[in-house]
VMD Tcl script that draws the C-alpha trace (Angstrom):
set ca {
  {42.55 12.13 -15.58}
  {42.20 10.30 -18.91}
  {44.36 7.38 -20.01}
  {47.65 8.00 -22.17}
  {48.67 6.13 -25.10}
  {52.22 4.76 -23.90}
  {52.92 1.65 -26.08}
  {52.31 0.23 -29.47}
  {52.45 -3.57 -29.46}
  {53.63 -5.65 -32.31}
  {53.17 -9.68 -31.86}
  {55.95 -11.28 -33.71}
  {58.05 -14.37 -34.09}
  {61.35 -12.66 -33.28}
  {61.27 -9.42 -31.04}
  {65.25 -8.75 -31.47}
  {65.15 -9.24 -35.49}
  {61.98 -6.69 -35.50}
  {63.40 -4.21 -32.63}
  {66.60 -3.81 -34.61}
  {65.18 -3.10 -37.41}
  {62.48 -0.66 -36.32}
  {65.55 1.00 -34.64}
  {67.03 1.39 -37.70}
  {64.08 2.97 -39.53}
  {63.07 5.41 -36.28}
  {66.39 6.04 -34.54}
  {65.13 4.45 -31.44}
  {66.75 2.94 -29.16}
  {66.33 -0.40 -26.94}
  {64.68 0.57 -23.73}
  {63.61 -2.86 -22.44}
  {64.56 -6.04 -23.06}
  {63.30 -8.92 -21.34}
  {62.54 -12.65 -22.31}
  {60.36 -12.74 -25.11}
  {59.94 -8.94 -25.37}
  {61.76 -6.01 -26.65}
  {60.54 -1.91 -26.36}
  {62.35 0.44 -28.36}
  {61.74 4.26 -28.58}
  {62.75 7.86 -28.65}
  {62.75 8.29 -25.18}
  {63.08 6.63 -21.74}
  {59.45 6.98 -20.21}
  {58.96 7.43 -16.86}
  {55.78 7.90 -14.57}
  {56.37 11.37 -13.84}
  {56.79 12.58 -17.93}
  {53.72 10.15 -18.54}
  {51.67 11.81 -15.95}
  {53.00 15.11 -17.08}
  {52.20 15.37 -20.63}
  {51.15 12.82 -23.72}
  {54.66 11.94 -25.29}
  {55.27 10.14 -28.17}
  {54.62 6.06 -27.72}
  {57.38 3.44 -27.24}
  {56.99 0.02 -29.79}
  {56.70 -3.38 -27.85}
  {57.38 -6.26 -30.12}
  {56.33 -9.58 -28.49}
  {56.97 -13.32 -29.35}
  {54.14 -15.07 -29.82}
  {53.58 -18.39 -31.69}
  {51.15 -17.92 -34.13}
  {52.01 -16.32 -37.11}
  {49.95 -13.52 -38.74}
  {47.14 -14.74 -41.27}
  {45.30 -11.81 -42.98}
  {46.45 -8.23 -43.27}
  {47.09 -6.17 -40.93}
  {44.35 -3.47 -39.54}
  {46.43 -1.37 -37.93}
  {49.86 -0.50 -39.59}
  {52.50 2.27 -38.86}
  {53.32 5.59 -41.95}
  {56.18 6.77 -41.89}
  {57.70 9.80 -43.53}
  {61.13 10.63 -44.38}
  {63.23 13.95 -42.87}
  {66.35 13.88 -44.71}
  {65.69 12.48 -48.11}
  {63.34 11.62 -50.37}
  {60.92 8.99 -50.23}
  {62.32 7.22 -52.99}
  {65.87 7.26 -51.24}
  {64.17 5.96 -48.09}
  {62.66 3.19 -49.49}
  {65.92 2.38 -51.18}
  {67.28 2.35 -47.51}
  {64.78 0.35 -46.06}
  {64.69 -2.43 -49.05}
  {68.73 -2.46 -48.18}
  {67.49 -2.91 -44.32}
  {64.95 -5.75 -45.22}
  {61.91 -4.57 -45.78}
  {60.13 -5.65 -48.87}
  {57.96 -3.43 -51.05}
  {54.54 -4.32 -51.87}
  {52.44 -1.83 -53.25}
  {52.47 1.94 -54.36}
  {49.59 4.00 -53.50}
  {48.60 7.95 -53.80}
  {51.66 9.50 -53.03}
  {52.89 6.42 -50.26}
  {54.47 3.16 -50.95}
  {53.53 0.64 -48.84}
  {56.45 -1.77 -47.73}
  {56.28 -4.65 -45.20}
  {59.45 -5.70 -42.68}
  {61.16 -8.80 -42.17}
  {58.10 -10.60 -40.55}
  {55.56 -9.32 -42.75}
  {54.25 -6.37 -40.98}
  {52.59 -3.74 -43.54}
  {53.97 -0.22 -43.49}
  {53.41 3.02 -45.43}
  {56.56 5.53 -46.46}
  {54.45 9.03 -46.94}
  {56.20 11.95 -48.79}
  {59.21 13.28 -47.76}
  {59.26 15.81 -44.64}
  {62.98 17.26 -46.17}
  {62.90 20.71 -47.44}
  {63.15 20.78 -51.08}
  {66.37 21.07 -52.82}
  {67.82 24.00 -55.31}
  {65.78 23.67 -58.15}
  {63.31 21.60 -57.07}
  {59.53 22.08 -56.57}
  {57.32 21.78 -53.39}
}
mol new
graphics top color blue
foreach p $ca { graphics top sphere $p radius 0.5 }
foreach p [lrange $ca 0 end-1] q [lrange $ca 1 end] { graphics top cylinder $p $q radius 0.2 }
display resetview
């Protein structure tokens, strides 16, 4: 049996700032909360569906008292499904995340403690009219 990749974790001053608003972006939900730590994700994992089969990873955000110095080297992308990426930056600027750079086809945005991450294209299906 090989190991399975269960949890992402995120150090951070404020789990229950960062957990909300990760919930907002994914449409997770909370499925942990204890003190100084909050998981969200898509699912409630349990030992039998982790042995079973590899299912998408929960987020751990963790208080920790250092603050983060350089950039990060391991960031999250995430695409839109329902509108464009432009529209879902606009809803993640309105949610607190800040934009810092555009790249090829991603813009890469940061959230309320800093945290780098890329919005990739759209995963919508084009509207009337419009081209792939």
């Amino acid at each position: 049996m090989t190991s399975r990749f269960t949890e992402l974790t995120i150090d951070c001053h404020d789990p229950e700032t960062l957990a909300a608003f990760w919930c907002e972006v994914l449409d997770f939900t909370v499925i942990d909360r204890r003190e100084g730590k909050v998981e969200i994700g898509s699912w409630d994992p349990t030992v039998e569906e982790v042995l079973a089969r590899q299912m998408p990873p929960t987020l751990q955000f963790i208080q920790v008292p250092e603050g983060r110095t350089v950039k990060n080297r391991l960031h999250l992308d995430v695409s839109p499904i329902d509108r464009s990426t432009g529209d879902e930056v606009a809803r993640l600027l309105g949610l607190g995340a800040v934009k810092r750079d555009v790249g090829r086809g991603w813009v890469v945005m940061a959230d309320p403690e800093g945290n780098e991450f890329c919005v990739l294209r759209t995963l919508a299906a084009p509207g009337p009219g419009s081209s792939a």
